[in-house]
N, C-alpha and C positions, 0 to 999 in steps of 0.2 A: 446212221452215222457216216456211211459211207460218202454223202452230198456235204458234209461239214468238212471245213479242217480242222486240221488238230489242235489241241494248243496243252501248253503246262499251265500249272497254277502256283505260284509259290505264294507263300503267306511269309509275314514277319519280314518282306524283302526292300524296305526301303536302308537297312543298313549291315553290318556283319558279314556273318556268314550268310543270311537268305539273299543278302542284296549278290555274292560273291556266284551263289548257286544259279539265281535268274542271269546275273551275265553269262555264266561257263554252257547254259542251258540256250542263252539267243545262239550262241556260237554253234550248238550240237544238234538244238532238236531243232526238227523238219518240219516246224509249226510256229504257234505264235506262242509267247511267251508274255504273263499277263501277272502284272502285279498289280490290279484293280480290286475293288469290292469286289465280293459273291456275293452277287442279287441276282435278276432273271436275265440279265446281260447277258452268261457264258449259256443257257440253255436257247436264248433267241439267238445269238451269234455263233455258238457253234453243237449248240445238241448234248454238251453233257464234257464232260472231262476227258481226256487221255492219260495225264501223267498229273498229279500231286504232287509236292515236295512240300510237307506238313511242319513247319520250321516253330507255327504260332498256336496252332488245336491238333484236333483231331478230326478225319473225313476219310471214306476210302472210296475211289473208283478208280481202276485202270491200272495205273503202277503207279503206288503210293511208298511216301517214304516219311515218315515220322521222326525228326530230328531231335533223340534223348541223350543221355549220355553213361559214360561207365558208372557215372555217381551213381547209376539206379543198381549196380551190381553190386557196389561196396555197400551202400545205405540198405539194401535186403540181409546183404549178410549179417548187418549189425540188429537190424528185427529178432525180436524173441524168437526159438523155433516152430510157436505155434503161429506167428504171425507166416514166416517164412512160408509154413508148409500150404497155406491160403492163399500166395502170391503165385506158388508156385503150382496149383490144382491146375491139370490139365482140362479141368471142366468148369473154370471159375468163370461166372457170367458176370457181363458189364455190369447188370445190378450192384452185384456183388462186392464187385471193384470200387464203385461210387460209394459203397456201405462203406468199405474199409476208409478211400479217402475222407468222407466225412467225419468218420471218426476218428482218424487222426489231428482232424481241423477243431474236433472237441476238444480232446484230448488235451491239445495244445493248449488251447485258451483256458482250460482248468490249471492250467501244470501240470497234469498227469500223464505226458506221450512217454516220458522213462519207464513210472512205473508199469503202465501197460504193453510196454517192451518198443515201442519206436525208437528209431535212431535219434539221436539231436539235428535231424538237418533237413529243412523243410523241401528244400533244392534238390537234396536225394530222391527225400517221398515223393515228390509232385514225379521226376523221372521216373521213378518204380513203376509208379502210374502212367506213364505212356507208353512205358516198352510191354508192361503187360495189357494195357488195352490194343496194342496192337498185336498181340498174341491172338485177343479174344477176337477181333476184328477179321486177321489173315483165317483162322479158325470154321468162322462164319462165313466167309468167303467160299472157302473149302467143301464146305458143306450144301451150300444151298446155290454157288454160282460155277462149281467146278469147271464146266465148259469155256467159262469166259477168261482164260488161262491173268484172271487177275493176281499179280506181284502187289503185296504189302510186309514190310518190313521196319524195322526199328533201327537207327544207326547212331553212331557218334561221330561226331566229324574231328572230336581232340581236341588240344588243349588250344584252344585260338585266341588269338587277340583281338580283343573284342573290349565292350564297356564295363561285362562283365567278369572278364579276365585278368585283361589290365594289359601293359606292354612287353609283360614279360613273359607271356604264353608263349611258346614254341613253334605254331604253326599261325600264317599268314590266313584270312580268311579266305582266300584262293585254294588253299592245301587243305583247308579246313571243308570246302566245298567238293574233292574231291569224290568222297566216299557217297552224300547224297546224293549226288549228278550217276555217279559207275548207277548205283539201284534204280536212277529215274530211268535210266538209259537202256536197260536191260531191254535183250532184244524180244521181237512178237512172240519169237517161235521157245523162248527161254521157259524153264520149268522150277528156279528157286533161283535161288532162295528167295522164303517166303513163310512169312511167320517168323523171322528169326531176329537176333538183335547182328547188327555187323561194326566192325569195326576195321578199318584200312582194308575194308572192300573184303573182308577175310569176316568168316561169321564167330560167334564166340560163343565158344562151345558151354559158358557157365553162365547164359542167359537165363532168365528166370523160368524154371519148368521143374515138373516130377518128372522122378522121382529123386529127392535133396540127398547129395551123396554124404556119405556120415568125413571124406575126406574131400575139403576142401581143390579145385582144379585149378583154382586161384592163386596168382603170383603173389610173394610180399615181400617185401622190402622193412627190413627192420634199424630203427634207427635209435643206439643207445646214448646219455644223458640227453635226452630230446624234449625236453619239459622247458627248453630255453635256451638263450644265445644261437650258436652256429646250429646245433642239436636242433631247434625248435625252426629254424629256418630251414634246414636241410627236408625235415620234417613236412612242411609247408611245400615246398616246391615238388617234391615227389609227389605228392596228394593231386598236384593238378598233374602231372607227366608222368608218373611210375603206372603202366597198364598191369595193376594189380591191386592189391589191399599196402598200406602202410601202416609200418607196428608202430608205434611211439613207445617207448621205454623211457622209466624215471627211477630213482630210486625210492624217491618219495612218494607215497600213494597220490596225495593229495597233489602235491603239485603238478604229478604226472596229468592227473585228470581237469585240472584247471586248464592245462597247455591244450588239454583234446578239447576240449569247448568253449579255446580260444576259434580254434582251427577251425570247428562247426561252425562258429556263429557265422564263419566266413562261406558256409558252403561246402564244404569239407569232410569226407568220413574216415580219418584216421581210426584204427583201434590201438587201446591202451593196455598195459601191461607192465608190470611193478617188475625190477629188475637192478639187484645190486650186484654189481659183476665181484666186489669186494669177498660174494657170501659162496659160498659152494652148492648149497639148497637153492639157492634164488635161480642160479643159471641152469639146475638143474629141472627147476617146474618151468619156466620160461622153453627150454628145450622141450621137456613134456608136449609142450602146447602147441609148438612151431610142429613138430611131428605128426601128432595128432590132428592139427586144422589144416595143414599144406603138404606133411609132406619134408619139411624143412625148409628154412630163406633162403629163394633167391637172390637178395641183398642184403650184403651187411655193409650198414657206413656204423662203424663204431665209435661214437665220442664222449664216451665217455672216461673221467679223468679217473687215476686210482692212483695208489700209492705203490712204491717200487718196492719188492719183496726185500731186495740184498742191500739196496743204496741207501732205504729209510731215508728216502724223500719223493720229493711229489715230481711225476713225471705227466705229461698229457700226451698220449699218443692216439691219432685218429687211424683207424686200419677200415680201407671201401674197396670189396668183391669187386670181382670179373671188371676191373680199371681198366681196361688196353681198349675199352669202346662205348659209344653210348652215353646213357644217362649218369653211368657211374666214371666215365672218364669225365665227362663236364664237372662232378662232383668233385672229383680229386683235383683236377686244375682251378676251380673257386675253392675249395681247403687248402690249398701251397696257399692261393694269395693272404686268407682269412685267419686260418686259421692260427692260434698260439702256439703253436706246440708241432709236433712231428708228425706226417702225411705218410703211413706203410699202402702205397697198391700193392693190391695183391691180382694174379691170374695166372688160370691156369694153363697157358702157355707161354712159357718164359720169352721165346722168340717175340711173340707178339707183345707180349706184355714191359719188355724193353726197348722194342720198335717204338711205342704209345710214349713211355717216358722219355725217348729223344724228343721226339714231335714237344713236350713238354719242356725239354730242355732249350730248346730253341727260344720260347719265351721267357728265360730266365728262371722256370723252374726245375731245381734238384730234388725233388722226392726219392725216399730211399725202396725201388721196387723188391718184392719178393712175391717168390713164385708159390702159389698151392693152389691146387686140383682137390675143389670141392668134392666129385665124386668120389673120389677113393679117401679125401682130407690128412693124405699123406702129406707135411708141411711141416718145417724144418725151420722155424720162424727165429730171429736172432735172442741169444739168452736176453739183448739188453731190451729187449721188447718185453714192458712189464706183463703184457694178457693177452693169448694168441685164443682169437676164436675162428670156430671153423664151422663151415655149414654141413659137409658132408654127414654118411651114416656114418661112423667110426667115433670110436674115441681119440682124445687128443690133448693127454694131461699136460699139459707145459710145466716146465721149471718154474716161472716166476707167475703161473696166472692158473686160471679155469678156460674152457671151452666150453660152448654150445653141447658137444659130443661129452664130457664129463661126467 
């Protein structure tokens, strides 16, 4: 190999994010960079591979990087547990893997991927499928080529705009190339990551493997009346940018779960969950749940409408976590403009948290901030706030409502 030069291979690079990666890659790597067929071209012109960037199949030689995405982390969790526990076998072989995808492609074509425990979203599967055949692949590698200090890994590049994103994805396909280029790039003398799934160049610790922790490590974001209008939208855009699981919450069963395979048919793995803030048992198995699978939400955007305790009339107040930054300060600033009804940020530090709502006040928006500190859910929420919910462990009966903690 030493009489060749080097070169990358990208696949899938005539648009997107592959075409985004083969530029960032002529800029970096010390070789030629080749978005041609694989035919006997690259073994007469340069002896074999150096670097992969696997954007369209699967191949490994040298430093490989298979471009999946989180979907394959939400779409496992929504698998049965005995489907999970098979994804997740540290000794599952390719065979094995092909067995399962096949049979999810039966499955489908019967109507039977629910009852046999698949997710609704083909887009998830087919990812499950690349981040654990690159498990199986780095695995093989390990075992039979150790010496050849070969890097194979799984990444996501996020939410990008692209064909099939749309315009309203978050990162540029340049930003979106990022994370594949950092794993192509990884130096000779580099010893991992490998085998692993990564995300913003950072590995994610709840990639598909045993042994399955009975408590979720996974972030969620829960979003209440979410079965439609703002709810069902808020809903939607979290799914492609919230790096975690998104709850959908409805009152209605039925229409709850119509709203979720709205979401799927798009690609999508929301989970669903019945949730009348009205009832005292409702929010009390809903918290059950959130404890039990995470841990408790990292995000609450609440919109759900309910009736005012004292006034006996209908008030709608939207209340969205840790607002002074991020995903949930974009949220709160699209709720001023959208939303019908009243906007509560909440954060837990009040300095920053009314720093965030001037920046807001600058564009014309006055949201009413209040301060609470999730951890301890110490929160002091106004009496004329008909339903104060709180993520923290504690309880936190309010005057005119229920809490999560209830």
């Amino acid at each position: 190999m030493s009489s060749y030069p080097r070169v990358a291979l990208v696949t899938g690079a005539n648009k997107g994010i592959g075409f985004a990666i083969a530029r960032d890659l002529c800029r970096q790597f010390s070789g030629d960079v080749s978005i041609r067929a694989l035919r006997d071209f690259l073994r007469k012109e340069y002896g074999g591979l150096d670097v992969l960037v696997n954007n369209a199949g699967i191949a490994f030689k040298s430093r490989v990087v298979n471009v999946s995405s989180t979907e394959s982390l939400r779409a496992l969790k929504n698998c049965s547990p005995k489907l999970q526990e098979k994804f997740r076998s540290e000794t599952i072989t390719e065979e094995e893997l092909v067995g399962l995808m096949n049979k999810f492609v039966e499955d489908t074509k019967n109507g039977m991927h629910i009852k046999e425990g698949w997710p609704n979203t083909v887009y998830g599967v087919t990812k499950i499928g690349i981040t654990v055949l690159s498990r199986i692949h780095a695995r093989k590698l390990s075992e039979e080529r150790r010496g050849d200090k070969i890097l194979l890994n799984a990444c996501c590049p996020g939410w990008v705009r692209t064909d099939m994103a749309g315009p309203r994805a978050t990162k540029s396909p340049e930003e979106g190339a990022e994370t594949p280029v950092y794993l192509a790039l990884l130096p000779a003398d580099a010893e991992g990551p490998h085998g692993e799934f990564v995300t913003e160049k950072k590995v994610e610790q709840c990639a598909p493997r045993a042994p399955y922790p009975t408590m979720s490590c996974t972030h969620v974001a829960l979003v209440t009346g979410a079965n439609k209008g703002i709810g069902f939208a808020i809903t939607r855009d979290l799914c492609w940018q919230f790096s975690g699981e998104v709850l959908l919450t409805a009152r209605d069963t039925s229409q709850g779960q119509t709203a979720m395979q709205q979401l799927q048919a798009q690609g999508l793995s929301p989970r669903f969950h019945q949730l009348d803030i009205n009832h005292r048992q409702s929010i009390r198995t809903l918290r059950d749940f959130l404890h039990k699978e995470y841990g408790g939400p990292d995000l609450l955007v609440n919109n759900a409408g309910i009736a005012h305790m004292t006034m006996c009339s209908y008030a709608h107040v939207t209340l969205v976590t840790r607002a002074n930054k991020g995903i949930s300060f974009t949220i709160t600033c699209d709720l001023c403009w959208q939303c019908s009804g009243d906007v509560l940020p909440l954060a837990q530090d009040e300095v920053l948290g009314r720093a965030s709502m001037q920046q807001l006040q600058t564009e014309g928006i006055s949201p009413c901030f209040h301060q609470l500190d999730i951890d301890t859910c110490r929160a002091s929420l106004p009496c004329t706030t008909p339903c104060a919910w709180s993520t923290g462990p504690r309880c936190a009966d309010q005057q005119h409502g229920y809490s999560l903690q209830d």
